[in-house]
N, CA, C and O atoms as a MOPAC input file, in Angstrom:
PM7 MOZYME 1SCF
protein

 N     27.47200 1   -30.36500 1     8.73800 1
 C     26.05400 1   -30.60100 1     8.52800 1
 C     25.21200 1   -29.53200 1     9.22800 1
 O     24.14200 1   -29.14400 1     8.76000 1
 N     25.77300 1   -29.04000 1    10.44600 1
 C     24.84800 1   -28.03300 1    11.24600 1
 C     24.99300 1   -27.23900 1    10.48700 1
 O     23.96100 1   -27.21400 1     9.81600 1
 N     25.90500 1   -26.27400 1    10.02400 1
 C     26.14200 1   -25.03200 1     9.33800 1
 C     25.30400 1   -24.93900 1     8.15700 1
 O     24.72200 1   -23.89400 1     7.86500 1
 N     25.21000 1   -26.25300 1     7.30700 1
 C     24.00500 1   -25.88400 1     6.18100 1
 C     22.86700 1   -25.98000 1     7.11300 1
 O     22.59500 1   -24.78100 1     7.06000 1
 N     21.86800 1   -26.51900 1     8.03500 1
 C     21.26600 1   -26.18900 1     8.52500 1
 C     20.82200 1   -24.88200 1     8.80500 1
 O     19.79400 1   -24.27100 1     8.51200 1
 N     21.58700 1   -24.66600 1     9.28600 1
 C     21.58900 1   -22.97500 1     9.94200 1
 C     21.64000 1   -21.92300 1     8.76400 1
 O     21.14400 1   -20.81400 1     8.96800 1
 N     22.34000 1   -22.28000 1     7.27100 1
 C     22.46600 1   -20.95300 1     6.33500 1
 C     20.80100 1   -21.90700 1     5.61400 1
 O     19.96200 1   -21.13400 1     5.15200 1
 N     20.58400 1   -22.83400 1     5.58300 1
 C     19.06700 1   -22.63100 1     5.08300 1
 C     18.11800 1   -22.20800 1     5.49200 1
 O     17.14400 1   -21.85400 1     4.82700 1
 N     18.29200 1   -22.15700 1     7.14500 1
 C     17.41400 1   -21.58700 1     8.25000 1
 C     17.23300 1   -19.41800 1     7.63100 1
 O     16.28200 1   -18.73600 1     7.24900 1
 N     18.70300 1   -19.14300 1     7.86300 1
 C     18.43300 1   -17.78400 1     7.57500 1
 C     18.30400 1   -17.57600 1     5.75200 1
 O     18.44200 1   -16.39900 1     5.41900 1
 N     18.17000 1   -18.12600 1     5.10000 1
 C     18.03900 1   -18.18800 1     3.58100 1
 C     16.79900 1   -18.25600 1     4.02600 1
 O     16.38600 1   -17.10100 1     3.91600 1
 N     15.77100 1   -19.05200 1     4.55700 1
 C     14.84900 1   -19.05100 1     4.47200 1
 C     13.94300 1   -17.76100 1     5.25000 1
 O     12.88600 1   -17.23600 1     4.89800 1
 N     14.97400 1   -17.44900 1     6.65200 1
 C     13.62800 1   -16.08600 1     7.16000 1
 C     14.24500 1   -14.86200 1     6.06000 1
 O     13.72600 1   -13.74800 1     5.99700 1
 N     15.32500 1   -15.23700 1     5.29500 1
 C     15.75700 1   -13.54000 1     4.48000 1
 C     14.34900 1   -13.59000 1     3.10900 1
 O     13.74600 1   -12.73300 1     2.46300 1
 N     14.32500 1   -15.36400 1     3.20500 1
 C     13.04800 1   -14.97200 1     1.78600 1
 C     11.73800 1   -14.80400 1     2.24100 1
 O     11.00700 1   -14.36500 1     1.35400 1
 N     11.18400 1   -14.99900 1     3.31000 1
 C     10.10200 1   -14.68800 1     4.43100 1
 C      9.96600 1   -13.37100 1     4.46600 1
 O      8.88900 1   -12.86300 1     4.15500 1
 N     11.20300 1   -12.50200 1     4.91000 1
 C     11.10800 1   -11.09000 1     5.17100 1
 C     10.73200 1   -10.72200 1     4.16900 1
 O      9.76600 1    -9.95900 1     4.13400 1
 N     11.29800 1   -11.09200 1     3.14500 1
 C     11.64100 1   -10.10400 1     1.51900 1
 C      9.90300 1   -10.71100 1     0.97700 1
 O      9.35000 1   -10.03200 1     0.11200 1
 N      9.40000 1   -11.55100 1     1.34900 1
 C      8.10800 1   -11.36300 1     0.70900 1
 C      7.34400 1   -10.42300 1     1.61000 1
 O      6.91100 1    -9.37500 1     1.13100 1
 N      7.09800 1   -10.79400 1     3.18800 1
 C      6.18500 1    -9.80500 1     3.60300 1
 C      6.57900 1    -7.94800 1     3.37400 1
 O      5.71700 1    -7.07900 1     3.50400 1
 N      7.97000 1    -7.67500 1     3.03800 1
 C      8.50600 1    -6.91000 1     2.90200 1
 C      7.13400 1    -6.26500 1     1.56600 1
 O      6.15700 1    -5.53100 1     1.71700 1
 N      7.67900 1    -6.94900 1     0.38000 1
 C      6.92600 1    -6.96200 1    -0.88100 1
 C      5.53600 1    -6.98900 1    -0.73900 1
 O      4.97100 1    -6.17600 1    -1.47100 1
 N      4.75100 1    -7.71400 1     0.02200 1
 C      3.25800 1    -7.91800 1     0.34700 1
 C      3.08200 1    -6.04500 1     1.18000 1
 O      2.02000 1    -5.44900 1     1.00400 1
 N      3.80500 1    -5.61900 1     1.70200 1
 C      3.65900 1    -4.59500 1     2.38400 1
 C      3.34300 1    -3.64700 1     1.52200 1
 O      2.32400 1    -3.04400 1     1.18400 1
 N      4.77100 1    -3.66500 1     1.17400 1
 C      4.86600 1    -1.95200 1    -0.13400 1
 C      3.98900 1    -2.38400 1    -1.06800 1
 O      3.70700 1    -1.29200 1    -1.56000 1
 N      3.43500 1    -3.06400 1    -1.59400 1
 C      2.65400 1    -3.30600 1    -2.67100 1
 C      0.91100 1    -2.96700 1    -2.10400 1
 O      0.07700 1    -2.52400 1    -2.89300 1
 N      0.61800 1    -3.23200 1    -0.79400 1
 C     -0.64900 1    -2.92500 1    -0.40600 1
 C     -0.45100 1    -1.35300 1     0.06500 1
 O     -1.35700 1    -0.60500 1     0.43300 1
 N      0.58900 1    -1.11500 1    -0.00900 1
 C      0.55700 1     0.49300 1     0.87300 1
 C      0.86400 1     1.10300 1    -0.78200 1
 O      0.52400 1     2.26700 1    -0.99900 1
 N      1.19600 1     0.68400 1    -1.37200 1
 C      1.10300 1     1.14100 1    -3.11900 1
 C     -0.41500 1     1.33600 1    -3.34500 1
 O     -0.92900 1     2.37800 1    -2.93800 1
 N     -1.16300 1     0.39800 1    -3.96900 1
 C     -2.57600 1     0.07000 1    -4.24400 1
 C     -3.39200 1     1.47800 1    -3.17000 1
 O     -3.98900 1     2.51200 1    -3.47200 1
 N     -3.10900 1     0.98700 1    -2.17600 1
 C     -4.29900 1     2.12300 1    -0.95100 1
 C     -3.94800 1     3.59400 1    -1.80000 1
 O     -4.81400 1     4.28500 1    -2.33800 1
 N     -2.60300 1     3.87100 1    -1.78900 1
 C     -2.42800 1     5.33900 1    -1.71200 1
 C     -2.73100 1     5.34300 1    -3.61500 1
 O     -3.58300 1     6.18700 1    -3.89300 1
 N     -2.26900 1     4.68300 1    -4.68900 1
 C     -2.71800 1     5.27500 1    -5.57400 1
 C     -4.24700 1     5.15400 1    -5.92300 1
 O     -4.82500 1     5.83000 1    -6.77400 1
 N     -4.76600 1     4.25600 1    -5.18900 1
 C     -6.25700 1     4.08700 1    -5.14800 1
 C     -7.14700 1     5.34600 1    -4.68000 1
 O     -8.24100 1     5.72300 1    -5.10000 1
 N     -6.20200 1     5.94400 1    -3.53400 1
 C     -7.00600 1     7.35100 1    -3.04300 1
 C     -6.71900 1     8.53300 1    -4.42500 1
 O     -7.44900 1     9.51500 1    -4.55500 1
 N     -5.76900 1     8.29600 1    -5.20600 1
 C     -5.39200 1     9.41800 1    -6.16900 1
 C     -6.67200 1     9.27100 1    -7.29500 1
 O     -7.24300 1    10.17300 1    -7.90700 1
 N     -6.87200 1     8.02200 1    -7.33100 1
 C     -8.03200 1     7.86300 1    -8.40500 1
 C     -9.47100 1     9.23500 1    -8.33700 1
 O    -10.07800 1    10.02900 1    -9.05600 1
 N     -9.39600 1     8.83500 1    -7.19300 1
 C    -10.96400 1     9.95300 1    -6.91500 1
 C    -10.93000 1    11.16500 1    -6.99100 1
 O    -10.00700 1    11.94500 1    -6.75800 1
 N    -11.98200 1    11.33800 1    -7.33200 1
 C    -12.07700 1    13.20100 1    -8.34800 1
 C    -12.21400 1    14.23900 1    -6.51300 1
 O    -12.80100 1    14.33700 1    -5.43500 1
 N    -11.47100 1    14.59500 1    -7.12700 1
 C    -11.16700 1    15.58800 1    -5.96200 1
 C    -12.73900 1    16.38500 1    -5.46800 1
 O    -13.68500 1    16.51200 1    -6.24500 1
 N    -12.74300 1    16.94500 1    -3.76200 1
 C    -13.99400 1    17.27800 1    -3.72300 1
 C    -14.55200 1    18.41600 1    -3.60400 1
 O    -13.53100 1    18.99900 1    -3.24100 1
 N    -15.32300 1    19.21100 1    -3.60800 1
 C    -15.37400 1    20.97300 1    -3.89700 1
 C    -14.92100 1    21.16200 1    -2.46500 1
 O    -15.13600 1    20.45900 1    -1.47800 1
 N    -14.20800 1    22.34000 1    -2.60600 1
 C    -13.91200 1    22.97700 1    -1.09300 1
 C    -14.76000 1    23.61100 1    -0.68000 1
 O    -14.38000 1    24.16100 1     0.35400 1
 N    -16.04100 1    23.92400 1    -0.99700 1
 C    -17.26000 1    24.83400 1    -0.54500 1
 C    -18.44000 1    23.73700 1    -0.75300 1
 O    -18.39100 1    22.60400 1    -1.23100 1
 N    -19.64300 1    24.57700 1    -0.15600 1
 C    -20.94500 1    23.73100 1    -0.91800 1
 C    -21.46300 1    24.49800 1    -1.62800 1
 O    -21.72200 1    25.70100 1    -1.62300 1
 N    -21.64900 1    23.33300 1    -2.51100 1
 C    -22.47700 1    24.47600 1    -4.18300 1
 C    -24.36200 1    24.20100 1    -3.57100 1
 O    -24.91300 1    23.33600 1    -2.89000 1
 N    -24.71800 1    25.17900 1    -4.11400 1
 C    -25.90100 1    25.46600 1    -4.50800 1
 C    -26.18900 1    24.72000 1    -5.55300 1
 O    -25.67100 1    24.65000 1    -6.66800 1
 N    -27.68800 1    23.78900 1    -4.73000 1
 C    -28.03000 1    23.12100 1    -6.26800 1
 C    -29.05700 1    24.07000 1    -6.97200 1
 O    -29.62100 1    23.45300 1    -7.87600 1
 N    -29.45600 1    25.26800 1    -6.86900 1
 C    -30.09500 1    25.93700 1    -7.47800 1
 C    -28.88100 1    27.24400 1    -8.29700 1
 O    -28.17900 1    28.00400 1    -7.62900 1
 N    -28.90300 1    27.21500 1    -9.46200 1
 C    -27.80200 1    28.25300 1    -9.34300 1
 C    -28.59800 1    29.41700 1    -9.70600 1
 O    -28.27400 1    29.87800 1   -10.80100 1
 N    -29.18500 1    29.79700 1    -9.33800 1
 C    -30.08400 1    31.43000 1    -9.05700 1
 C    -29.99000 1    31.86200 1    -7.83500 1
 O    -30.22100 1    33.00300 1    -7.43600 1
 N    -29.57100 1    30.74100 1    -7.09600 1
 C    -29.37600 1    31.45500 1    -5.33100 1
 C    -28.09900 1    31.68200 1    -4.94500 1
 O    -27.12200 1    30.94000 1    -5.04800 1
 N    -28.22800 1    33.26800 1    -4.28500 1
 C    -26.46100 1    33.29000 1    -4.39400 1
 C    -25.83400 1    32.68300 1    -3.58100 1
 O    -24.60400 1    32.67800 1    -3.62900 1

């Protein structure tokens, strides 16, 4: 009787891990392709007049 105790105990922190595991990579997914979305930004500053050099 103890022994199933104990393999439901670690059945249960292996499915604990394996979600925060999943909750992890999935928010560190989202952030980083979320930064790819945005239009890249000039490497200089433009002139909003373009007659001035």
């Amino acid at each position: 009787m103890r022994d199933a105790v104990g393999r439901r105990k670690r059945v249960w922190r292996w499915a604990v891990a394996g979600w925060v595991l999943a909750v992890t990579v999935g928010g560190g997914l989202t952030l980083w392709l979320q930064d790819d979305t945005h239009p890249p930004e000039p490497h200089v500053w433009q002139n909003a007049d373009p007659g001035t050099p």
